[in-house]
Backbone as CSV, one residue per row, in Angstrom:
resi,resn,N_x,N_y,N_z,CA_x,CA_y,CA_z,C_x,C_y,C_z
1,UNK,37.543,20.737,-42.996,37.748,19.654,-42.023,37.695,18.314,-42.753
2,UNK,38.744,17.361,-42.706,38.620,16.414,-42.962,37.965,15.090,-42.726
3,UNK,37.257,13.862,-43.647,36.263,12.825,-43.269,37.247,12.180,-42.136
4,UNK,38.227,12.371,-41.828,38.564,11.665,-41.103,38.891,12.452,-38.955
5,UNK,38.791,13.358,-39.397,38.899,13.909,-37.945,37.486,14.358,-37.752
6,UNK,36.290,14.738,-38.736,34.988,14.389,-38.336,34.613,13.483,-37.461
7,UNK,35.277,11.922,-38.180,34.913,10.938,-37.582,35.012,10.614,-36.446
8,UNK,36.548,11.181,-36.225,36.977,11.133,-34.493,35.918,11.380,-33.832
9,UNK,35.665,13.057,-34.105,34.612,13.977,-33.414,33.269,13.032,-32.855
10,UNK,32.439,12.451,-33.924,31.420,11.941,-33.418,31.962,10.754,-32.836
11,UNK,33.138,9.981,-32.884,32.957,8.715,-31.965,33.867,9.033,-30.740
12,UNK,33.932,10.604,-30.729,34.447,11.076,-29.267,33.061,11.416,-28.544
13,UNK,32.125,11.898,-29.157,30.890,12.364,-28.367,29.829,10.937,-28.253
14,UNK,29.795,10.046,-28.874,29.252,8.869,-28.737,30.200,8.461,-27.670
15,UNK,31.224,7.948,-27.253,31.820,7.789,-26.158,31.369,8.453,-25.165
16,UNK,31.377,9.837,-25.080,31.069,10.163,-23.911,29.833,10.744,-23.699
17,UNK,28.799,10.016,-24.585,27.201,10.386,-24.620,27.059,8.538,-23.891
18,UNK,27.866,7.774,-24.198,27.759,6.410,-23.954,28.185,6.470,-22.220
19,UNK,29.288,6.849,-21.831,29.952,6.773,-20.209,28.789,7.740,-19.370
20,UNK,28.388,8.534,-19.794,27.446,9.377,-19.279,26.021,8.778,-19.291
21,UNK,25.864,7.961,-19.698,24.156,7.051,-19.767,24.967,5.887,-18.979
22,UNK,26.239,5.146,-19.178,26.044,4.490,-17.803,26.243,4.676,-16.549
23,UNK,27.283,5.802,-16.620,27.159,5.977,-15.564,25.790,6.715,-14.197
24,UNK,24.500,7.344,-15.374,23.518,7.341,-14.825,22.599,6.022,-14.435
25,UNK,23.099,5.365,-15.338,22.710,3.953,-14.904,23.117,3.227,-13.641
26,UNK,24.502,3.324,-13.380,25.345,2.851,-12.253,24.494,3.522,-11.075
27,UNK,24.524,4.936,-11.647,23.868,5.560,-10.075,22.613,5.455,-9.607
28,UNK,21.478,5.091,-10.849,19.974,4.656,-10.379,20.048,3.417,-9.878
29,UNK,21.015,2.814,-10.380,20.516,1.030,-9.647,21.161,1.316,-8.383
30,UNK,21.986,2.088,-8.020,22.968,2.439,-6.536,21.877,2.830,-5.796
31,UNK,20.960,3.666,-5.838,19.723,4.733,-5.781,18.683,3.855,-5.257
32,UNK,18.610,2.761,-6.014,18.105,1.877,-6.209,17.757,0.507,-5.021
33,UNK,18.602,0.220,-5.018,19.556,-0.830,-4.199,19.363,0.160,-2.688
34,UNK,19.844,1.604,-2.451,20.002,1.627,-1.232,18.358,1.825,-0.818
35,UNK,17.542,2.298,-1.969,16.216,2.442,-0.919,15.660,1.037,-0.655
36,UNK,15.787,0.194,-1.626,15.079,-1.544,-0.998,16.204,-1.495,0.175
37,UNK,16.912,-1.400,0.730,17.868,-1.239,1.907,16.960,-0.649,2.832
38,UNK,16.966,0.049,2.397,16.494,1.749,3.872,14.816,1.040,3.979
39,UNK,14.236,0.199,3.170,12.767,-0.094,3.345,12.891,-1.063,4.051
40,UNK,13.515,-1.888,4.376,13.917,-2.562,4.999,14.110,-2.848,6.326
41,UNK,15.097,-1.651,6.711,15.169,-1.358,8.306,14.522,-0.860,8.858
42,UNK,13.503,0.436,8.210,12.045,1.064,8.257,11.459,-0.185,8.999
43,UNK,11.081,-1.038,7.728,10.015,-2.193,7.724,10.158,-2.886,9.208
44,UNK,11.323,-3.193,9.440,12.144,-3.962,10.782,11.206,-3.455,11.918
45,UNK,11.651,-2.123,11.621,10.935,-1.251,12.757,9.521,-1.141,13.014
46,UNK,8.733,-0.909,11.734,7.361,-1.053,12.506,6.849,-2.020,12.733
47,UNK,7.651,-3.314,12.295,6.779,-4.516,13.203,7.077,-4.478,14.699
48,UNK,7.896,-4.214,15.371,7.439,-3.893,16.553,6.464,-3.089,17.164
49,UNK,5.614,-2.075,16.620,4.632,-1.363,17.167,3.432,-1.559,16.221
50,UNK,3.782,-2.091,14.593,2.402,-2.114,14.103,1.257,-2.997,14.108
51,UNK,1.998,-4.149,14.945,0.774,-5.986,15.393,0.560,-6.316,13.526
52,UNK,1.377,-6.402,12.736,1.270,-7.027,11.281,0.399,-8.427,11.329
53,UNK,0.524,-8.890,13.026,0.013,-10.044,12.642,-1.382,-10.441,12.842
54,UNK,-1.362,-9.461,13.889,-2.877,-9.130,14.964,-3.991,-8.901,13.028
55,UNK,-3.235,-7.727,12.522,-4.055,-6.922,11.233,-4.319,-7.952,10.309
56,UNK,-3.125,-9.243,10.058,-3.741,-10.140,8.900,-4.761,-11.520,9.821
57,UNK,-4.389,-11.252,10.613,-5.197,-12.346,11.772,-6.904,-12.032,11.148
58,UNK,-6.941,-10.279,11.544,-8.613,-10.210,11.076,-9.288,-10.555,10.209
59,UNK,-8.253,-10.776,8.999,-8.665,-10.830,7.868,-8.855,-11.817,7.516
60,UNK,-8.987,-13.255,8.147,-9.325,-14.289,8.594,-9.164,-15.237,6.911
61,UNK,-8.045,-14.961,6.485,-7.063,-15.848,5.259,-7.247,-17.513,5.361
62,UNK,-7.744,-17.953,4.323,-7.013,-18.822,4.305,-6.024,-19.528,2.553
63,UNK,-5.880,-20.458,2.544,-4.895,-20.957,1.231,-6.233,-20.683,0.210
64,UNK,-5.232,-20.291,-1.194,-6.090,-20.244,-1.852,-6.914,-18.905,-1.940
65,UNK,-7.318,-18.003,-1.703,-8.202,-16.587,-1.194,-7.023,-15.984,-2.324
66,UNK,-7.695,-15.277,-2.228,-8.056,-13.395,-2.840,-7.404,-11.987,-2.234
67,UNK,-6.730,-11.633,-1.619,-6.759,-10.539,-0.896,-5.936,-9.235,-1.635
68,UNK,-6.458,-8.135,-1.458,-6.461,-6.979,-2.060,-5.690,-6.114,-1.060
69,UNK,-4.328,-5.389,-1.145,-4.182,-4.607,0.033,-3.913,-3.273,-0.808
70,UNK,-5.235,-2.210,-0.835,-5.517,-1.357,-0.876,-4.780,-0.100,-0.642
71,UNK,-3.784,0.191,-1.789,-3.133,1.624,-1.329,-2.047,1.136,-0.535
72,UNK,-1.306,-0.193,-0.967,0.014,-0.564,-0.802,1.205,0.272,-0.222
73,UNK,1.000,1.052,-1.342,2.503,1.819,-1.111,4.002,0.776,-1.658
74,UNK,4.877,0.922,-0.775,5.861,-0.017,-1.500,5.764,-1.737,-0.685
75,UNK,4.526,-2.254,-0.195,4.443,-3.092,-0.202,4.659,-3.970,1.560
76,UNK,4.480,-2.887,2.219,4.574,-3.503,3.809,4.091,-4.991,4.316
77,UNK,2.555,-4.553,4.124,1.868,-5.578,4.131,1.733,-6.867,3.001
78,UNK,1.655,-6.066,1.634,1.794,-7.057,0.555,2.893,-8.046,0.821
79,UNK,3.566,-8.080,1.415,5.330,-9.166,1.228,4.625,-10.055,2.467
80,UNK,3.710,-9.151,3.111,3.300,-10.468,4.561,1.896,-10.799,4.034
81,UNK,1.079,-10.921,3.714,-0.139,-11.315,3.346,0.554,-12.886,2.093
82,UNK,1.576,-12.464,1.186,1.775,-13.623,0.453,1.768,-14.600,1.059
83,UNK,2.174,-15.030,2.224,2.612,-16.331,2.775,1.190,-16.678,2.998
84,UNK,-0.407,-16.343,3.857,-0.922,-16.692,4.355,-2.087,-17.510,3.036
85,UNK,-2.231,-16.864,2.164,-2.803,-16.939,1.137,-2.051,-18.121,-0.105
86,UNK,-0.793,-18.569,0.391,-0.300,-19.667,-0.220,0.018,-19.179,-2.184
87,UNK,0.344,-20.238,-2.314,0.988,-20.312,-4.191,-0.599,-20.512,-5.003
88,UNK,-1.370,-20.900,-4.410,-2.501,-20.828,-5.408,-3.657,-19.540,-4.970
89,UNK,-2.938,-18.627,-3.852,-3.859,-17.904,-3.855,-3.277,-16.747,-4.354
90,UNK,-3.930,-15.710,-4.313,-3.030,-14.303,-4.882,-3.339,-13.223,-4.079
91,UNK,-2.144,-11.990,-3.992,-2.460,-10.601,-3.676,-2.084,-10.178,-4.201
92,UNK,-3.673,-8.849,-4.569,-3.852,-7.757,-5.721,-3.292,-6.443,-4.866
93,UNK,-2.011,-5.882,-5.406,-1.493,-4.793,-4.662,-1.739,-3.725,-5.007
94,UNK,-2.657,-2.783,-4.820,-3.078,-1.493,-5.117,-2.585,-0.186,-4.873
95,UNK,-2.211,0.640,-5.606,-2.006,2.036,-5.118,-2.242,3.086,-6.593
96,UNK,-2.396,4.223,-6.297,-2.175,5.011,-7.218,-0.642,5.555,-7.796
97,UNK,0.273,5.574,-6.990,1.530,6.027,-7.389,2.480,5.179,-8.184
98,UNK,2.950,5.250,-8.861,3.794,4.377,-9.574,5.125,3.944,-9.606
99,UNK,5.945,4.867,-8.567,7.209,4.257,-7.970,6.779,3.326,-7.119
100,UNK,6.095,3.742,-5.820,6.575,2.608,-4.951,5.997,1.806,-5.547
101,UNK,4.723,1.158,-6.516,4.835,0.223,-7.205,5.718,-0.660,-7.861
102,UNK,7.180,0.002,-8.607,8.028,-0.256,-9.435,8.785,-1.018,-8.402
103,UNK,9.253,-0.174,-6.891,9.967,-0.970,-5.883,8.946,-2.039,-5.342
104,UNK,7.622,-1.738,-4.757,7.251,-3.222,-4.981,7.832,-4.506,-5.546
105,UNK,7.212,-3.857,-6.716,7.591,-5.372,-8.224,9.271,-5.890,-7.736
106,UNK,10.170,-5.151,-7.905,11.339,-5.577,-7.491,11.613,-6.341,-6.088
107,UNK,11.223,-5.938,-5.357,11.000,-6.940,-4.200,10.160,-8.069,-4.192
108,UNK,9.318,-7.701,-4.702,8.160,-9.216,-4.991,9.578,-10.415,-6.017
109,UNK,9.688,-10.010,-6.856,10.474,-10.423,-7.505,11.962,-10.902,-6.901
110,UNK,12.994,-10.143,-5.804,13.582,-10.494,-5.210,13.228,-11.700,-4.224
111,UNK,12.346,-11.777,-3.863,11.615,-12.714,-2.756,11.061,-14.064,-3.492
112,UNK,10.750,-13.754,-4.625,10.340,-14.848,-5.285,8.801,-15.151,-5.308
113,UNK,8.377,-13.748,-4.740,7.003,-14.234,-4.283,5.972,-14.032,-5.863
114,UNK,5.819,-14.633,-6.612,4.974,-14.812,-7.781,3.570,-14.465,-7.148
115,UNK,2.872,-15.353,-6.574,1.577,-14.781,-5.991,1.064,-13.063,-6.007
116,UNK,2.004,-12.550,-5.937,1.066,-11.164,-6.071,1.170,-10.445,-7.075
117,UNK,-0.295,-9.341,-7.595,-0.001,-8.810,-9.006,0.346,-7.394,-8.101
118,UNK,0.540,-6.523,-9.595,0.465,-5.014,-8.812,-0.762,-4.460,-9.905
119,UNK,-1.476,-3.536,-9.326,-2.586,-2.776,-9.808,-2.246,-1.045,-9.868
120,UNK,-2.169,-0.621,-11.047,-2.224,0.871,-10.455,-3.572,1.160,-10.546
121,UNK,-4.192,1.700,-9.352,-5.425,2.449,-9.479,-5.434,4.147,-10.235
122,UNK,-7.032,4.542,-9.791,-6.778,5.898,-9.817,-7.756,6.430,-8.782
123,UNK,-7.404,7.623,-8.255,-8.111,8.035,-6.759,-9.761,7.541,-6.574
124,UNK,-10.092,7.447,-7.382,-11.244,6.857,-7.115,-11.664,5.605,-7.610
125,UNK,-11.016,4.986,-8.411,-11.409,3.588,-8.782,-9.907,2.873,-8.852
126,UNK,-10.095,1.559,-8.211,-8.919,1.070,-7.250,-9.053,0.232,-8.949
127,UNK,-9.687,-0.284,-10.014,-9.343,-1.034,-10.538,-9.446,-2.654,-10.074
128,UNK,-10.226,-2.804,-9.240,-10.323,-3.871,-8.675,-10.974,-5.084,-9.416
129,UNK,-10.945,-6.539,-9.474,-12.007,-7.644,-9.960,-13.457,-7.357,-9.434
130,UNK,-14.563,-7.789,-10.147,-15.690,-7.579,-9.892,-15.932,-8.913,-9.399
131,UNK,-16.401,-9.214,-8.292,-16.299,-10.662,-6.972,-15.156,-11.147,-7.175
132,UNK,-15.033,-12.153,-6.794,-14.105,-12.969,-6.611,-12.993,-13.034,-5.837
133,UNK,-12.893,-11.268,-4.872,-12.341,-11.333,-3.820,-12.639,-11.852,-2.552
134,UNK,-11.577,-12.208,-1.416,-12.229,-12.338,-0.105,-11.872,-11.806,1.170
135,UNK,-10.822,-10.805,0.605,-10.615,-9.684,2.149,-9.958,-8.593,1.400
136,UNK,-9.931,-7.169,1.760,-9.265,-6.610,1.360,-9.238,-5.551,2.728
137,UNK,-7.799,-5.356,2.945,-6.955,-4.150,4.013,-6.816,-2.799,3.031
138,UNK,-7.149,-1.907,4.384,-6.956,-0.613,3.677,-6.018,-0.129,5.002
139,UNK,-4.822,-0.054,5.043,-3.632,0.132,6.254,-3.359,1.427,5.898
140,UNK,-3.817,2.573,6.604,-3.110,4.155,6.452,-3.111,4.383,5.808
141,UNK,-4.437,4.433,4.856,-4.480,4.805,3.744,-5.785,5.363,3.754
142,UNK,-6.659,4.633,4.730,-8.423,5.459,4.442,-8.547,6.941,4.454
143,UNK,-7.817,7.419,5.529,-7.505,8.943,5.355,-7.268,9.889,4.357
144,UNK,-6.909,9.384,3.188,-6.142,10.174,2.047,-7.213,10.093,1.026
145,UNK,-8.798,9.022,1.716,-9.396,9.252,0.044,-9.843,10.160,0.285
146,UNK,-10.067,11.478,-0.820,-11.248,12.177,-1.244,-12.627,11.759,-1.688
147,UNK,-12.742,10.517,-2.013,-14.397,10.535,-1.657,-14.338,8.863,-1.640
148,UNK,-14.204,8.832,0.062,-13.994,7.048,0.410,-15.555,6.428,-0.160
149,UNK,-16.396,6.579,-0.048,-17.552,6.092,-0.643,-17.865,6.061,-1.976
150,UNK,-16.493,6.692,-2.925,-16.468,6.091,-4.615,-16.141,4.279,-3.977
151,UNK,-14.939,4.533,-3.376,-14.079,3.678,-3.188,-14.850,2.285,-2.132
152,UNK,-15.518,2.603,-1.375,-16.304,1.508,-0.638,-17.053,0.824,-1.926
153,UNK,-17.811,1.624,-3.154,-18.541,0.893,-3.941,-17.769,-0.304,-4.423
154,UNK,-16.264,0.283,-5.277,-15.506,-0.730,-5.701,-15.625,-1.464,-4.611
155,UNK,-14.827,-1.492,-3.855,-14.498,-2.399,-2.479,-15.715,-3.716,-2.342
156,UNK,-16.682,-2.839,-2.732,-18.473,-3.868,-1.886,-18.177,-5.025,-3.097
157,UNK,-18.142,-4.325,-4.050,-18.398,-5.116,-5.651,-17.111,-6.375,-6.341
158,UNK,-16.528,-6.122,-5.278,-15.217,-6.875,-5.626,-15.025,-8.078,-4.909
159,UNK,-15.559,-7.572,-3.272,-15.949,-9.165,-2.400,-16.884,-10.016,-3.012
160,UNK,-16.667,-11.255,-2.381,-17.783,-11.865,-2.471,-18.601,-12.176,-1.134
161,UNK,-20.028,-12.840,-1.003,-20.443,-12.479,-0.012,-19.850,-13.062,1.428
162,UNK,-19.660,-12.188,2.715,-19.118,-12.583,3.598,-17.704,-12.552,3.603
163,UNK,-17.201,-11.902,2.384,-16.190,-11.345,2.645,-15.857,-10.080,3.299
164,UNK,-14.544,-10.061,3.845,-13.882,-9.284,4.903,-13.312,-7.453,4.512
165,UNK,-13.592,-7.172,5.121,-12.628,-5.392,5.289,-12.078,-5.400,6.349
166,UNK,-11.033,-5.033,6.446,-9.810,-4.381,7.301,-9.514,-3.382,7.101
167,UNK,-9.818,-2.187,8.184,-9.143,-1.064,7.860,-8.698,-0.594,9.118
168,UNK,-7.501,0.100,9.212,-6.746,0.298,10.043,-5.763,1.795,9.883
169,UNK,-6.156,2.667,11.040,-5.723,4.190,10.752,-5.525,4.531,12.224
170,UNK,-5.010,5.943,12.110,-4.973,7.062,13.088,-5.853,7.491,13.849
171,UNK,-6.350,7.551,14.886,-7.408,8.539,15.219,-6.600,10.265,15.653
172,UNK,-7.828,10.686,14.802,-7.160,12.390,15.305,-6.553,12.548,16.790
173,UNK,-5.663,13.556,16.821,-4.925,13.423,17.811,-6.192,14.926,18.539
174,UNK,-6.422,15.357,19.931,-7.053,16.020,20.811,-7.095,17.675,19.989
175,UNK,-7.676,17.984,19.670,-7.436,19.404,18.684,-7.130,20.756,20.089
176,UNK,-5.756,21.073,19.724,-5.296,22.025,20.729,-5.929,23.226,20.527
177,UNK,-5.789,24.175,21.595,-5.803,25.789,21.265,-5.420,26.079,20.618
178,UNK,-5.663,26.873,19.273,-4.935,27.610,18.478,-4.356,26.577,17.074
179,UNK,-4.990,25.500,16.907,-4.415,24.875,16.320,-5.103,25.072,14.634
180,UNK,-4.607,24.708,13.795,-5.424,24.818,12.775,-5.540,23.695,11.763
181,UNK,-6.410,23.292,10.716,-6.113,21.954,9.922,-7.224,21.311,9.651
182,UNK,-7.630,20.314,9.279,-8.252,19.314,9.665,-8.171,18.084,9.745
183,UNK,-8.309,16.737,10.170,-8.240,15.792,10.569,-7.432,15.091,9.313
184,UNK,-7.725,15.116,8.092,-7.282,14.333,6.536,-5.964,15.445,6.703
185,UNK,-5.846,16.949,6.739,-4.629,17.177,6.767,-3.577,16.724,7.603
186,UNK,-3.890,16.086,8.588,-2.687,15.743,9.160,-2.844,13.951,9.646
187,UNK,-3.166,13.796,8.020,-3.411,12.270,7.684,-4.000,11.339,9.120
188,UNK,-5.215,11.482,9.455,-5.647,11.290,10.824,-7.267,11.143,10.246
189,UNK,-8.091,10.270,10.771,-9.660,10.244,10.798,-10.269,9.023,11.991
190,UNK,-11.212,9.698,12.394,-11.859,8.814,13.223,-12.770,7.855,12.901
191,UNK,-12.405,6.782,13.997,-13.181,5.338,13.770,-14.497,5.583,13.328
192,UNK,-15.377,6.424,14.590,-16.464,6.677,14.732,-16.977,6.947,12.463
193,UNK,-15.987,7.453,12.439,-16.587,8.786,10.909,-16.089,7.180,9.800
194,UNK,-15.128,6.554,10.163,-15.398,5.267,8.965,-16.221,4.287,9.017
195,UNK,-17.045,4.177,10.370,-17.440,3.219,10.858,-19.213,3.468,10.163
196,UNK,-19.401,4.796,10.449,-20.459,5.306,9.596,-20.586,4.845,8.258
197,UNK,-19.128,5.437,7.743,-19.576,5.212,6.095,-19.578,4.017,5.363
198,UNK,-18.943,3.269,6.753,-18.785,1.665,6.120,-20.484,0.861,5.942
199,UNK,-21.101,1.143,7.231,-22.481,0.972,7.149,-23.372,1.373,6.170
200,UNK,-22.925,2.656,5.541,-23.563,3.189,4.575,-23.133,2.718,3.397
201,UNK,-21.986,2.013,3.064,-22.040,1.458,2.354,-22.301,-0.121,2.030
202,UNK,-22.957,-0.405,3.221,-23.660,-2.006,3.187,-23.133,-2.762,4.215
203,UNK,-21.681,-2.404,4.928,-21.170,-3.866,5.092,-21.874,-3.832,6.796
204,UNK,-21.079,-5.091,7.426,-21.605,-5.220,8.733,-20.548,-4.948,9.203
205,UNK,-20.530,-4.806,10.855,-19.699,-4.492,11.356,-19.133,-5.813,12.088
206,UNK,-17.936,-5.804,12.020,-17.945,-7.202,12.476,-17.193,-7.041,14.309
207,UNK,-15.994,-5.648,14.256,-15.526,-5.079,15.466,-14.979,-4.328,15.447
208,UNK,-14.611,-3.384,16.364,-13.958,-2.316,16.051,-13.008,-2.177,17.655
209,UNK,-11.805,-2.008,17.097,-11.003,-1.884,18.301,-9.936,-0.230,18.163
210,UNK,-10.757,0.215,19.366,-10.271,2.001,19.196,-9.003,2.111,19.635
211,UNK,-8.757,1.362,20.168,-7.349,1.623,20.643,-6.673,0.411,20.167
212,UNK,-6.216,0.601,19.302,-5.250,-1.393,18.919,-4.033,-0.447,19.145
213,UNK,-3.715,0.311,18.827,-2.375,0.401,19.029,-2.489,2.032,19.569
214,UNK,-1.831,1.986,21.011,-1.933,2.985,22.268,-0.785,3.972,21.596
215,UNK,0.788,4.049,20.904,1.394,4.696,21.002,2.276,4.002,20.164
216,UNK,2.525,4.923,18.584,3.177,4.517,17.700,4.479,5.292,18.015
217,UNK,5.579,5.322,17.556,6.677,6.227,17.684,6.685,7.782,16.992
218,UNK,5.347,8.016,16.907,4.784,9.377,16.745,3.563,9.961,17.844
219,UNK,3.337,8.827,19.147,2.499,8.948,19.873,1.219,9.009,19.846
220,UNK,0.949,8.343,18.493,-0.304,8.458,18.174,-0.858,7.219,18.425
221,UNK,-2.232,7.210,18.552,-2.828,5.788,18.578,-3.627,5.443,17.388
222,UNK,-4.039,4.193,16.823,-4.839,3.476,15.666,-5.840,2.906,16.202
223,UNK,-6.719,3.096,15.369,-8.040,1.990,15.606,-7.865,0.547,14.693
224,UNK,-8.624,-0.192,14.833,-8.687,-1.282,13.573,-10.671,-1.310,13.589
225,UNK,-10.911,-1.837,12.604,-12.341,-1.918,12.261,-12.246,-3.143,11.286
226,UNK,-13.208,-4.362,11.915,-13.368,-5.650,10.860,-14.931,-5.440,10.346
227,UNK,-15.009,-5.486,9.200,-16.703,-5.307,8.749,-16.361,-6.643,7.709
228,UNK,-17.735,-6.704,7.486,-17.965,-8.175,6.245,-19.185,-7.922,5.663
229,UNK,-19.187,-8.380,4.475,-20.054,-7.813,3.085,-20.971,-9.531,3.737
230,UNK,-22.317,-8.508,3.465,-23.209,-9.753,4.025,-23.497,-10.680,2.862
């Protein structure tokens, strides 16, 4: 074989080792692009049943503050907490997973909103500042820890005093005949059972509203619970 139809050879497979990486490229940013789309009209939607505003209301913000929203996800609340907390204050966006983090960042970044960092935690240590916070939301997310009282320690140690908790969940739905599961499996826990461990882990209670929201478009209802680190 000759140096010269060798050569072809490899700058035929570099060509199409090259069209084949962009065009996987073309299709992740497509991929890409349509889920900040689809989060979007989601998002649209649960502000009509989720009171976004009632939840940062508790958390009693002002310019300048600290706020931590705990187990983010791709950023519901994080994109609404920026505004209240202003350009000199910040939100620390927490989760363990690392996509919807990545779409986070891209939206933070689309929006322009500089104010917030992203944090990856790990199931039991959120990675949080030691004081210097002054509210942190835990939105549909308290349910999923395996041992919420690692996680209250961070939480206690990260406020400062008289700072705020927000947490806001499911209450189990009526356990039928025949049914089987338990309450964390079907991402669900009661006020009563956080309201405990919140005490046990120091804070006060500041209110607890069992019914804030009567009927989500899964028919379920939420509690909210405001406590504050004395």
């Amino acid at each position: 074989m000759s140096f010269s139809r060798l050569s072809y050879r490899v700058k035929l497979i570099l060509f199409l080792l090259c069209a084949i990486t962009i065009l996987f490229l073309v299709d992740t940013a497509y991929q890409g692009l349509n889920t900040l789309s689809r989060l979007n009209i989601v998002e649209a939607e649960r502000d009509q049943w989720q009171r976004p505003s009632d939840v940062i209301q508790a958390l009693d913000l002002k310019p300048g503050n600290v706020v931590v929203d705990l187990g983010c996800g791709s950023g519901y609340f994080t994109l609404k907490l920026s505004t209240p907390v202003g350009k000199s204050g910040r939100v620390l966006a927490e989760d363990i997973r690392r996509l919807p983090l990545v779409f986070l960042w891209l939206r933070t970044f689309q929006r322009r909103q500089h104010n917030v960092s992203i944090v990856l935690g790990e199931p039991n240590d959120p990675h949080l500042p030691t004081q210097g916070v002054n509210a942190v939301l835990i939105a549909n997310r308290y349910h999923e820890f395996t041992n919420s009282q690692a996680i209250l320690v961070h939480v206690v140690r990260s406020l400062g005093s008289g700072g705020r908790l927000v947490v806001v969940d499911r209450e189990p739905r009526p356990v039928e005949k025949g049914s089987t599961g338990t309450a964390a499996e079907h991402h669900e826990v009661s006020s009563e059972q956080v309201e405990s461990e919140l005490r046990q882990a120091g804070f006060e209670i500041v209110s607890r509203q069992d019914r804030f929201i009567e009927n989500d478009p899964s028919n379920e209802e939420w509690w909210l619970i405001t406590a504050r680190k004395p």
